[in-house]
C-alpha distance (Angstrom), angle and dihedral (degrees) to the residues before:
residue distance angle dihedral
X1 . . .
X2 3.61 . .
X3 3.84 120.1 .
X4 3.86 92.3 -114.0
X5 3.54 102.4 61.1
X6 3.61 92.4 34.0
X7 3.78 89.3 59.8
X8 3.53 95.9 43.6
X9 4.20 101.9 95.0
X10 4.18 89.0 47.7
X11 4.26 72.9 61.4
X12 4.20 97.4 116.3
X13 3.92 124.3 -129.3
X14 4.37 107.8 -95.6
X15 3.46 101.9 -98.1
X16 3.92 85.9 -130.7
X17 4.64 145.9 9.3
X18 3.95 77.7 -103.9
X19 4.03 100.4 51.0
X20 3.60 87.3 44.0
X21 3.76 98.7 51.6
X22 3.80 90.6 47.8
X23 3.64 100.2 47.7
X24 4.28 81.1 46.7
X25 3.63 94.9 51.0
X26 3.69 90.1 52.2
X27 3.79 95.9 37.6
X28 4.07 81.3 62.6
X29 3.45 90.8 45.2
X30 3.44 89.9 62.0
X31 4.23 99.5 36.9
X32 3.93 77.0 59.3
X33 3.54 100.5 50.5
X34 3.68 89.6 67.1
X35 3.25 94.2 -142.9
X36 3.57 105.8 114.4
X37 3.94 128.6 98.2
X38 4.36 117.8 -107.3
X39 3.83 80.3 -93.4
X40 3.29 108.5 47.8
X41 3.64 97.6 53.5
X42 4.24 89.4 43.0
X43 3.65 82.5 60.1
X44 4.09 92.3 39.1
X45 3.55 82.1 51.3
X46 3.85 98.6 59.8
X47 3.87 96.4 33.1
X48 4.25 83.8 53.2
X49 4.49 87.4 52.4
X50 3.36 92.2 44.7
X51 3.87 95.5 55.3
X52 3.62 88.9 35.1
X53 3.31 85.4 57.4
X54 4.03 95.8 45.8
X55 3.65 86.9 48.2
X56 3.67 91.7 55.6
X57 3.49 100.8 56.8
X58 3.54 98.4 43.4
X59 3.37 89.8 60.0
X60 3.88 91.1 45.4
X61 3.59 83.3 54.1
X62 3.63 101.7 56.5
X63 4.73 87.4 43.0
X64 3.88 72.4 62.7
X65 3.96 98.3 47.5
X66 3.64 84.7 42.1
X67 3.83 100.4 49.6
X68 3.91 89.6 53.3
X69 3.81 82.6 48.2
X70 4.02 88.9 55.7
X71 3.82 97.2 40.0
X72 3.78 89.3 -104.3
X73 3.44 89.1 -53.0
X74 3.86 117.6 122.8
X75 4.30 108.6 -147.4
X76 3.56 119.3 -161.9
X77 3.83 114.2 -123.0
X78 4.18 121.0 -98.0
X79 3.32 122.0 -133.1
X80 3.37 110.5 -124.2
């Protein structure tokens, strides 16, 4: 089994919604860039679901905060 995916589960948890949407944006830099062996971008692959996936229920998370915030009520934004 090749180092990469191997490695992949010692990965560590982003610290943060912003480290994890950086390190995805250039994660998909890089799966577009072609560049990258089968392996690499198999592995690329899974790191990039599991931050979308961290990303996703962070933001869930703060609909929630939000939604307690509005009385259960969800307000559209104003332009201001």
């Amino acid at each position: 089994m090749p180092k990469a995916l191997a490695s992949s589960p010692l990965v560590k948890p982003p610290s943060s919604y912003e480290s994890a949407l950086e390190e995805l944006e250039q994660l998909v830099a890089r799966l577009e860039s072609g560049d990258m062996p089968l392996e690499q971008l198999l592995s690329g692959y899974q790191r990039g679901a599991e931050l979308l996936k961290f990303c996703r229920a962070k933001l869930e998370a703060i609909e929630g905060q939000v939604k307690v915030l509005d009385a259960g009520v969800m307000k559209p934004w104003a332009a201001e």
